[in-house]
C-alpha positions, -999 to 999 in steps of 0.1 A, spaced: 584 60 264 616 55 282 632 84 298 655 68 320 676 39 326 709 23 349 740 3 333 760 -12 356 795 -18 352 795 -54 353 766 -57 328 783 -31 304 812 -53 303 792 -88 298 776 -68 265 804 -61 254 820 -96 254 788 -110 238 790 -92 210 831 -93 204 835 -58 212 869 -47 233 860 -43 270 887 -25 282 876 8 278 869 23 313 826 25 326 819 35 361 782 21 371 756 43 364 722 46 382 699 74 369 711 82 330 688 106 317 681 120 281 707 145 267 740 127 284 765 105 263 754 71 270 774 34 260 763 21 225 774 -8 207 775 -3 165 786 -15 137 819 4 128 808 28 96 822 23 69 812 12 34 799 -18 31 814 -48 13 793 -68 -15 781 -96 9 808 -123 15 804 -162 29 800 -164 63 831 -155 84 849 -139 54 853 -99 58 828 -95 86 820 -60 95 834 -48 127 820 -37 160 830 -5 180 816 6 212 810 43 215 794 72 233 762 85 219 744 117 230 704 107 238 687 126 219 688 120 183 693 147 156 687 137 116 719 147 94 696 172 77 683 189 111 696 230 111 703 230 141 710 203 175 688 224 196 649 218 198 634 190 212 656 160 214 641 128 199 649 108 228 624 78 219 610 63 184 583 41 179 586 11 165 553 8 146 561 43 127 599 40 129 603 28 90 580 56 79 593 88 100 616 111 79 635 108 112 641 77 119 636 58 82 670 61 70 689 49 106 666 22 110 680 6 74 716 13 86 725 30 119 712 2 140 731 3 177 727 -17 210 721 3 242 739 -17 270 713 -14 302 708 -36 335 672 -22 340 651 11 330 624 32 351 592 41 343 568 65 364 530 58 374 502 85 380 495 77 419 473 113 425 489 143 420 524 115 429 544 96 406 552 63 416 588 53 396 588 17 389 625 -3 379 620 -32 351 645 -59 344 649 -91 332 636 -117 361 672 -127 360 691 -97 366 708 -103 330 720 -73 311 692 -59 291 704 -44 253 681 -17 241 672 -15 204 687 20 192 690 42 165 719 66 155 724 95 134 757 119 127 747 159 123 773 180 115 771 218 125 782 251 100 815 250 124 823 213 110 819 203 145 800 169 142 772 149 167 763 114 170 732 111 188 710 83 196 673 72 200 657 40 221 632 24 200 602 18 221 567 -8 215 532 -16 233 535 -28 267 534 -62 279 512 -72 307 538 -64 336 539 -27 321 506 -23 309 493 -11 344 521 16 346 530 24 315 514 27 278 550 25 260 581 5 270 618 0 251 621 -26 229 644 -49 248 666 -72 225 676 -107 240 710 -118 240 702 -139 204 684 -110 187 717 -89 190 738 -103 155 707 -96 132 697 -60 151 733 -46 144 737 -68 107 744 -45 85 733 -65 59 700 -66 73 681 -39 56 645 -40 54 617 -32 78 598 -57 73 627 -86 80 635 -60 113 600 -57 126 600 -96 147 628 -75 165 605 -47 176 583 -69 198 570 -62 237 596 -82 255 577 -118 276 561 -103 308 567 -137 324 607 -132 318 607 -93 335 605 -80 368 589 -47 383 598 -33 416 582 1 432 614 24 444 619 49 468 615 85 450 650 92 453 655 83 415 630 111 404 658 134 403 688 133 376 708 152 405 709 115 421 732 91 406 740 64 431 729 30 446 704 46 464 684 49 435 672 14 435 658 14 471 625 1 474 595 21 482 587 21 513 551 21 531 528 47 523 540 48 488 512 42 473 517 9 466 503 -25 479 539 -37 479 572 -35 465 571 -63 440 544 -64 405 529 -93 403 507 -110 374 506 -144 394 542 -157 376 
């Protein structure tokens, strides 16, 4: 699964310019975003959707917005409940759920680097993943609009997540799928319809191109949202060192 994740301002930004969205919409750096905030997401604008036109002629537009984590189906009675916070990609296209947003409420989730928790005994061991390069990561999401009796309506959002790789395997038995820069256009192409033709999206991101560090357990509280959260374990964590390695 993947219950947690940080977006740094400069990353949030970088997404946005990648994908031809406006960046001048205010972000302040977050460190510890948890399920049930608003978080960032990059869509495509709704709207209905032309008959398809030659490339660069009436493209479809791009918005970023604020989704609540935690998605709720259009025909849910209610917002409360559990929140479906995660989907998985290899039932995604099937799930009541999720079938309907994954053919045309595709979004991109602007992230610099998610957490994940090991058993260590009766501990848990958080763990931050990233690209190797410290590039912005975009998570593969899913949104939905429910609207309450009051006409009050909710967009809310889900991470799609996969198998782990080899770097996660040992900490973890899901991860996010994490999209690369090039897999962006044809995630939010609204065009871009069926399962099947999505699926090559929905793969366990290259081991060799991520990173794992062991933090400090600072970040295993949602009360802390600072820098601080990404300090490295110290000694007597648990841990043989700060740093995963697979011998990259």
């Amino acid at each position: 699964m993947c219950c947690r994740y940080l977006l740094l301002e400069q990353h949030f930004r970088e997404i946005l310019e990648r994908l031809g969205v406006d960046a001048s919409a205010e972000y302040i750096s977050r460190y510890n975003i948890a399920p049930g905030t608003v978080v960032p997401a990059v869509r495509t604008k709704p709207r209905a959707l032309p008959p398809r036109r030659p490339s660069g002629a009436g493209e479809p537009v791009r918005e970023a917005t604020g989704l609540r984590w935690g998605l709720v189906p259009s025909w849910a009675r209610s917002d409360g409940g559990a929140k479906l916070m995660n989907a998985r990609a290899e039932s995604v296209a099937d799930k009541p759920s999720f079938r309907d947003a994954l053919r045309t409420r595709r979004c991109v989730i602007p992230a610099s680097g998610f957490y994940e928790w090991q058993a260590v005994g009766r501990a848990r061991q958080p763990w931050l993943f990233r690209w190797r390069n410290e590039s912005p990561i975009g998570l593969a999401g899913l949104w939905e609009s429910w609207r309450a009796p009051d006409g009050t309506v909710l967009e809310s959002c889900a991470i799609i997540t996969t198998e782990p790789n080899e770097l996660m395997r040992p900490i973890h038995d899901r991860m996010p799928v994490m999209l690369t820069p090039e897999q962006f256009d044809p995630w939010l192409d609204p065009h871009l319809t069926s399962p099947d033709k999505l699926a090559p999206l929905l793969r366990p991101a290259p081991a060799a191109a991520m990173s794992a560090v062991a933090l400090d357990s600072r970040v295993n509280s949602v009360r802390h949202d600072d820098p601080a959260c990404l300090a490295p374990a110290g000694p007597g964590s648990g841990n043989s060192g700060p740093q995963l390695s697979l011998g990259f």
